[in-house]
Structures are given as structure tokens and as C-alpha cells.
N, C-alpha and C positions, 0 to 999 in steps of 0.2 A: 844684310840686316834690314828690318820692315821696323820705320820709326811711324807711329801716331801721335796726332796733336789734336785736341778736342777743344774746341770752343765752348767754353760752359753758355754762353749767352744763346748760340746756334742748337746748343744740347737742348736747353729749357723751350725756347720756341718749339723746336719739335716734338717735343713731350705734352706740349701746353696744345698744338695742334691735331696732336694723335687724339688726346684725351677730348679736348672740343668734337672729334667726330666722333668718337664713342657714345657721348654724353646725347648729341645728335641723334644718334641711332636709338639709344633708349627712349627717346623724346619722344622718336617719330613709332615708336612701339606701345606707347602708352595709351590705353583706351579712351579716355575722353581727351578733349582737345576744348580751348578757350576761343576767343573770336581771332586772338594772334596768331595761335597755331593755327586756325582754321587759313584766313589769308593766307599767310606763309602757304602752307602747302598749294590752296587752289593759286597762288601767287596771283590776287587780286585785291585790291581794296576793300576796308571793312561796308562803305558806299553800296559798291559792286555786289558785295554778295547780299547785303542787306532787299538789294533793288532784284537781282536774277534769283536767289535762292530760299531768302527768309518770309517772302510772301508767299512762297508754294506751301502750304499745310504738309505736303506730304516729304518734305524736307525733312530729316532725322535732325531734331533739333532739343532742346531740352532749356527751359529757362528758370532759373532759380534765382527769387528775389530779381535785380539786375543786371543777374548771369547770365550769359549762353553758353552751354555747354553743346558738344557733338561730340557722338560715337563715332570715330575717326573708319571702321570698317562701314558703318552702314550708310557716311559720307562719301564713301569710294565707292561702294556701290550704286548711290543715285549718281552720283557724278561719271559712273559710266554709262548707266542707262541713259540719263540725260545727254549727253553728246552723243551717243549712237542716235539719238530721236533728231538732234540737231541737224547729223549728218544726212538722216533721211529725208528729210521738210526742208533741206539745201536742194 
């Protein structure tokens, strides 16, 4: 005989962490992105990107009112360009 015992408390964290990386996934799917998601993902400072990325013009950047928004695809794309240029001027 096969007994189970479920911890409701260990049930709901689980459930509350699966759904946190689903919610995760849709986030990081979603086409524009704020200056939080921008850090998070380049995992820099708002400082940091303001100083390497927001004075280049050719940055995909978007400002509304006091907004910045970014097209999260065509952020991944200079940001590969960009460090391929890095690695070469190394």
C-alpha cells in the first residue's frame, strides 16, 4: 500500500513558483520593455545603460513624455552587434 501526504503550504509555494516563471516568460516575450526590464535583462544599472547605450542615437530607444520605452528584439540586436564590435577593438 502507497500512502501520500501533501503539505498544502510546500503545494502553494510550488504553484506560486511555477506560475512566477510562467509570468517571467511572458514578460520577457513582450514587445516593449521600460528602463526596469531594460536593466534587468542587460543586468546593468539604469547609470550604466544611460552612460554606454542612451547617448549612442542609433540605440532603438523610444521616449514618451518621461518614458523610455525599448523594442526588446531590436535591443538584442544592437546589443549583439555591439559586443561583436567590442570583441573586435579588444
Amino acid at each position: 500500500m502507497l500512502k501520500i501526504k501533501l503539505d498544502d503550504d510546500e503545494l502553494k509555494a510550488l504553484y506560486m513558483a511555477e506560475v512566477q516563471k510562467r509570468l517571467d516568460k511572458i514578460e520577457l516575450q513582450s514587445m516593449l520593455m521600460d528602463t526596469r526590464q531594460l536593466c534587468k535583462m542587460l543586468s546593468l544599472s539604469w547609470p550604466t545603460v544611460e552612460k554606454l547605450f542612451l547617448s549612442d542615437p542609433k540605440f532603438p530607444s523610444i521616449r514618451i513624455g518621461k518614458k523610455w520605452l525599448f523594442n526588446r528584439r531590436f535591443v538584442q540586436e544592437y546589443i549583439d552587434r555591439w559586443s561583436k564590435e567590442i570583441k573586435k577593438n579588444a
